[in-house]
C-alpha positions as a LaTeX table, in Angstrom:
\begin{tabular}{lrrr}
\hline
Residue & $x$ (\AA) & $y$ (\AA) & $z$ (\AA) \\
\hline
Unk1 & 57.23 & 138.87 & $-24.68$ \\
Unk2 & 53.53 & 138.78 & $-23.72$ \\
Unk3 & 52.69 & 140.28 & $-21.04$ \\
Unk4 & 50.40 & 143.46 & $-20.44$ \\
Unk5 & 51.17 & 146.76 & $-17.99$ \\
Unk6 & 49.36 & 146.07 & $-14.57$ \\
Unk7 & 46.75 & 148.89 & $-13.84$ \\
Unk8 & 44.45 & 148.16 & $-11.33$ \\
Unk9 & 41.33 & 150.15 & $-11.99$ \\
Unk10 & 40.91 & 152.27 & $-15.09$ \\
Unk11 & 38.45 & 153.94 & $-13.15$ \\
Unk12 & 40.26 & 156.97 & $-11.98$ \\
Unk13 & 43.29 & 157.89 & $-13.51$ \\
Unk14 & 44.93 & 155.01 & $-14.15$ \\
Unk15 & 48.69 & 154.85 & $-13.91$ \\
Unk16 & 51.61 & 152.19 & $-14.17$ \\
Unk17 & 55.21 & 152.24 & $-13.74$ \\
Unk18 & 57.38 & 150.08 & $-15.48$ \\
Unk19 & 61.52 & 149.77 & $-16.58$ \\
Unk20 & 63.04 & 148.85 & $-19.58$ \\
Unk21 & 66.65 & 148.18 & $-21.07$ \\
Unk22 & 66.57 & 150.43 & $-23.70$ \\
Unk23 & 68.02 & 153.76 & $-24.16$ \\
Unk24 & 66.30 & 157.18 & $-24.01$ \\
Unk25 & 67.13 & 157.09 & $-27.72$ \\
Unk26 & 65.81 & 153.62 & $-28.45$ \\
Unk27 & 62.37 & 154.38 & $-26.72$ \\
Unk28 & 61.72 & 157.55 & $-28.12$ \\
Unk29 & 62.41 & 156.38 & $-31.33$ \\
Unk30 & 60.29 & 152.99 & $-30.65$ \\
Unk31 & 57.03 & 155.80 & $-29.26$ \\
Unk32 & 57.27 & 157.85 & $-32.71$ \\
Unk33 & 57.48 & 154.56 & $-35.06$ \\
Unk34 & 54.21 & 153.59 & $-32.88$ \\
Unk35 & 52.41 & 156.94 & $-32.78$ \\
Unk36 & 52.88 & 157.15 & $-37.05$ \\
Unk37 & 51.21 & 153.72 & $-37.12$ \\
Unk38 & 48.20 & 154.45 & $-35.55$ \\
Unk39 & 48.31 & 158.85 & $-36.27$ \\
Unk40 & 44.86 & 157.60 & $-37.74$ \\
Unk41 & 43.17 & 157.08 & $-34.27$ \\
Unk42 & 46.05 & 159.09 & $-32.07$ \\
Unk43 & 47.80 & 162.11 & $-32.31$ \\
Unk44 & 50.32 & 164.41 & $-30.19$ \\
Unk45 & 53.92 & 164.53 & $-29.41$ \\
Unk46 & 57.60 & 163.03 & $-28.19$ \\
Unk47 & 60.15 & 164.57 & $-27.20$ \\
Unk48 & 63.06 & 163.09 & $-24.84$ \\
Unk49 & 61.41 & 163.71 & $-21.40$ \\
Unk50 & 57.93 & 163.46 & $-22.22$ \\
Unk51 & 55.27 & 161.95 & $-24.53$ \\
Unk52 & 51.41 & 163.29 & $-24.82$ \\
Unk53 & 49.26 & 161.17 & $-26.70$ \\
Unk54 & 45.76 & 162.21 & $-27.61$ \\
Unk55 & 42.76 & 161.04 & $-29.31$ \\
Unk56 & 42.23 & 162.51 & $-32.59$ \\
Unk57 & 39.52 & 166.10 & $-32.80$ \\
Unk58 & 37.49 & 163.70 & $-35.43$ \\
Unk59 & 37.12 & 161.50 & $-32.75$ \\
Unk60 & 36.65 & 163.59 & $-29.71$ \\
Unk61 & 34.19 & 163.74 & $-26.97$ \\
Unk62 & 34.22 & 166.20 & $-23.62$ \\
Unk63 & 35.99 & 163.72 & $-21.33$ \\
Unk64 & 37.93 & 162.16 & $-23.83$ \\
Unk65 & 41.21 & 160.73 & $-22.25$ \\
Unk66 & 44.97 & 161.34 & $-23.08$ \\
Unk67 & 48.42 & 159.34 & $-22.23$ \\
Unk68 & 50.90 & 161.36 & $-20.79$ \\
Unk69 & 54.23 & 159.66 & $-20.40$ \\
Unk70 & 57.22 & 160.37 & $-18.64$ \\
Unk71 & 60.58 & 158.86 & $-20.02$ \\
Unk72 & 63.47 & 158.95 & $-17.26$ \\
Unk73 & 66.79 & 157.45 & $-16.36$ \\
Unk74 & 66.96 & 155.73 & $-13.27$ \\
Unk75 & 69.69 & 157.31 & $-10.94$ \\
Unk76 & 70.16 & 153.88 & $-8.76$ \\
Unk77 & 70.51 & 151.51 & $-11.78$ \\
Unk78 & 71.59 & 153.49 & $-15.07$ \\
Unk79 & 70.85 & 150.34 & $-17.32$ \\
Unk80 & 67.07 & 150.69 & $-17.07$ \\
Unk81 & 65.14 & 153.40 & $-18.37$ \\
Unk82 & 61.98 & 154.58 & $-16.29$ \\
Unk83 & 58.34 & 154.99 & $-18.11$ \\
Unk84 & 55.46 & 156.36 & $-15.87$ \\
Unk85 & 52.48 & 156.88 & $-17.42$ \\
Unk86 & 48.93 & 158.25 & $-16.18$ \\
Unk87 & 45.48 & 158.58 & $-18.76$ \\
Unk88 & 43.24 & 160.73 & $-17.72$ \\
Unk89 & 41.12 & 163.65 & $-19.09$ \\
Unk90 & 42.26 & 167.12 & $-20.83$ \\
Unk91 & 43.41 & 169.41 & $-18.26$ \\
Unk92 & 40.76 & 172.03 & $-19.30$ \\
Unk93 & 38.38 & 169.45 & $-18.18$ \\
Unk94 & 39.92 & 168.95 & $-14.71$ \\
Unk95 & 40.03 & 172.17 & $-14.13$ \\
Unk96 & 36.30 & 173.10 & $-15.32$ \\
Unk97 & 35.04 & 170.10 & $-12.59$ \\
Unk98 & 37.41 & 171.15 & $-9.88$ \\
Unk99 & 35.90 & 174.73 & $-10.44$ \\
Unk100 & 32.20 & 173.66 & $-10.01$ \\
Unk101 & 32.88 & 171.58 & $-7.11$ \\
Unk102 & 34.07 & 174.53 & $-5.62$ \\
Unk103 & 32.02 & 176.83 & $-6.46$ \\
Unk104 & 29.08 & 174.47 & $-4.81$ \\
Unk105 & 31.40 & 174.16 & $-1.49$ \\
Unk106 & 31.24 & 177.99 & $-1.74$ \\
Unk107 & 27.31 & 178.47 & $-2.13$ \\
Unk108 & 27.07 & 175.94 & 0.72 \\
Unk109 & 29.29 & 177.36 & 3.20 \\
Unk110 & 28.73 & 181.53 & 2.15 \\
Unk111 & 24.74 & 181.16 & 1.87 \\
Unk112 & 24.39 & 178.21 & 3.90 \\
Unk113 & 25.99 & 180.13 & 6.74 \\
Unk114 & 23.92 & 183.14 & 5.80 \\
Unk115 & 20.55 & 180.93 & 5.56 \\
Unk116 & 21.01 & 179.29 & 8.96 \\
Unk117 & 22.34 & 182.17 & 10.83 \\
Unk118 & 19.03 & 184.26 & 9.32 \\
Unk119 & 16.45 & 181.34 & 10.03 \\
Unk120 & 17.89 & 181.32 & 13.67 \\
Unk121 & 17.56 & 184.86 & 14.50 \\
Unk122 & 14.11 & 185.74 & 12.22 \\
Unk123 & 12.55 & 182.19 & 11.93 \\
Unk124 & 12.34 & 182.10 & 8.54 \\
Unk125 & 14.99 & 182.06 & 5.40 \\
Unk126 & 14.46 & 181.98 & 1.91 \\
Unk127 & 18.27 & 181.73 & 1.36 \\
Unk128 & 17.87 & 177.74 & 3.26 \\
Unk129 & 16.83 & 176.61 & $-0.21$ \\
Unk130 & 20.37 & 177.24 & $-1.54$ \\
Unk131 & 21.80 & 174.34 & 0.65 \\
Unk132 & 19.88 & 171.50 & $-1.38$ \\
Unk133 & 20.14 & 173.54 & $-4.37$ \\
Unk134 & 23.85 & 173.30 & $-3.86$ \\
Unk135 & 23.96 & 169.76 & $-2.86$ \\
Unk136 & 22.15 & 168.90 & $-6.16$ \\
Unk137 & 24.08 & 170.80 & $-8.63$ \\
Unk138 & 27.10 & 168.81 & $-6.75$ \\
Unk139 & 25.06 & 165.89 & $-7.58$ \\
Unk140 & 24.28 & 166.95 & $-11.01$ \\
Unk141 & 27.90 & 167.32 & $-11.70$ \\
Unk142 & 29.61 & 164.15 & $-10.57$ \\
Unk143 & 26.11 & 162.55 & $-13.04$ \\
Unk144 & 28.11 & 164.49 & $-15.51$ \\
Unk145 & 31.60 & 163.59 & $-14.90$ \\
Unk146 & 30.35 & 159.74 & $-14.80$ \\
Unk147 & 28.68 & 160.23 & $-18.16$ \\
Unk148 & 31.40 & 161.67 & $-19.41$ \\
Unk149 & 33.80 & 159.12 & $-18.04$ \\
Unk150 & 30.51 & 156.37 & $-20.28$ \\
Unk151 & 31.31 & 157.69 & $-22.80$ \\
Unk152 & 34.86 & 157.81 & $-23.24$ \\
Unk153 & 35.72 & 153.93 & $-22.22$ \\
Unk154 & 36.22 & 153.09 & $-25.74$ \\
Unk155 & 38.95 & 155.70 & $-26.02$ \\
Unk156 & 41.11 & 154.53 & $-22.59$ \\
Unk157 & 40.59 & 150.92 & $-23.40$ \\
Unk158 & 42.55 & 152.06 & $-26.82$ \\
Unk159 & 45.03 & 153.72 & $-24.94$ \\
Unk160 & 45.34 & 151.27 & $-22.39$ \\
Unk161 & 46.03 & 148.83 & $-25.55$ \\
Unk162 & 48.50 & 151.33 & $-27.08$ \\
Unk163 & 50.90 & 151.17 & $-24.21$ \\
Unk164 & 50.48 & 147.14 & $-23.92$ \\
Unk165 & 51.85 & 147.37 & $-27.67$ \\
Unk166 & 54.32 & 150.02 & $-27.48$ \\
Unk167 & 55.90 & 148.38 & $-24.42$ \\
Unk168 & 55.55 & 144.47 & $-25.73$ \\
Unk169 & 57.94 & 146.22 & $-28.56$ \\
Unk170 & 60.20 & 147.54 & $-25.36$ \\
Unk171 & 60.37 & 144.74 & $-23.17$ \\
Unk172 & 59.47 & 145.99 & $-20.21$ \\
Unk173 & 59.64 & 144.85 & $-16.68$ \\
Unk174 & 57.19 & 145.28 & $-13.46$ \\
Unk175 & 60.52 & 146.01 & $-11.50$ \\
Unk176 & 64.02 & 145.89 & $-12.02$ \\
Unk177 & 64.60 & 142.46 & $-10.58$ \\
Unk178 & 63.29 & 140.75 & $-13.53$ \\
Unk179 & 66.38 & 140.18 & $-16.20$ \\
\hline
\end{tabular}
């Protein structure tokens, strides 16, 4: 079998969703045989419901991505196995961006309010200057994320080829009316 998981964009958390005829067993089994091969370049764990692969510390960068895979049964047809998977970034990393994109929503509505409410009644703020100061620490960050999202393409185009070759090895289908 040769085809290749359909992701759209491996822009922004890219994700697929695909079925296979083995057993929870079988897979699991089939996602440790492939994570020795390459425990060079990849590392992390399986277990029966879930599977984190990451790139190895050697290799590491800020944003660099991870597989997380989810192995279920599927309740409707109990001959297929479901496997969703999503790469994205560390969750430290999510969180860190989430938190300064907050914290610049924050300076813009708390001191932006302030700014605007003072300039109205005196004329004059020095506080206004925290609205484009906001606005381009916002800007700074999403430079930063993109940057970081540079640098790591190598990494989720060798994840992306991972889970081409650990599901060729499964043969998996798009959707369960493919037999």
């Amino acid at each position: 079998m040769n085809q290749k998981v359909h992701i759209k964009s491996l822009l922004s958390r890219p994700r697929f969703k695909v079925f296979t005829k083995l057993s929870k067993e079988e897979f699991v089994h089939l996602l440790k045989t492939e994570l020795e091969k390459k425990s060079g370049e990849f590392g992390g764990y399986v277990n029966q419901e879930v599977a984190m692969i990451r790139v190895r510390k050697d290799k590491d960068k800020y944003w660099h991505p991870q597989l997380q895979i989810r192995i279920e049964e599927d309740e409707d047809h109990p001959d297929y196995l479901v496997v969703r998977g999503i790469i994205s970034p560390k969750p430290a990393v999510w969180t860190l961006f989430a938190f300064l994109y907050g914290l610049c929503g924050a300076i813009i509505i708390t001191l932006g309010t302030y700014s605007i409410s003072e300039y109205i009644v005196q004329g004059s703020s020095y506080w206004i200057w925290s609205i484009p100061f906001s606005i381009l620490l916002a800007l700074g960050i999403y430079l930063a994320s993109l940057y970081g999202h540079h640098l790591a393409k190598f990494q989720l185009g060798r994840l992306y080829h991972f889970v081409n070759e650990l599901l060729r090895c499964a043969e998996f289908y798009e959707n369960q009316k493919q037999d």
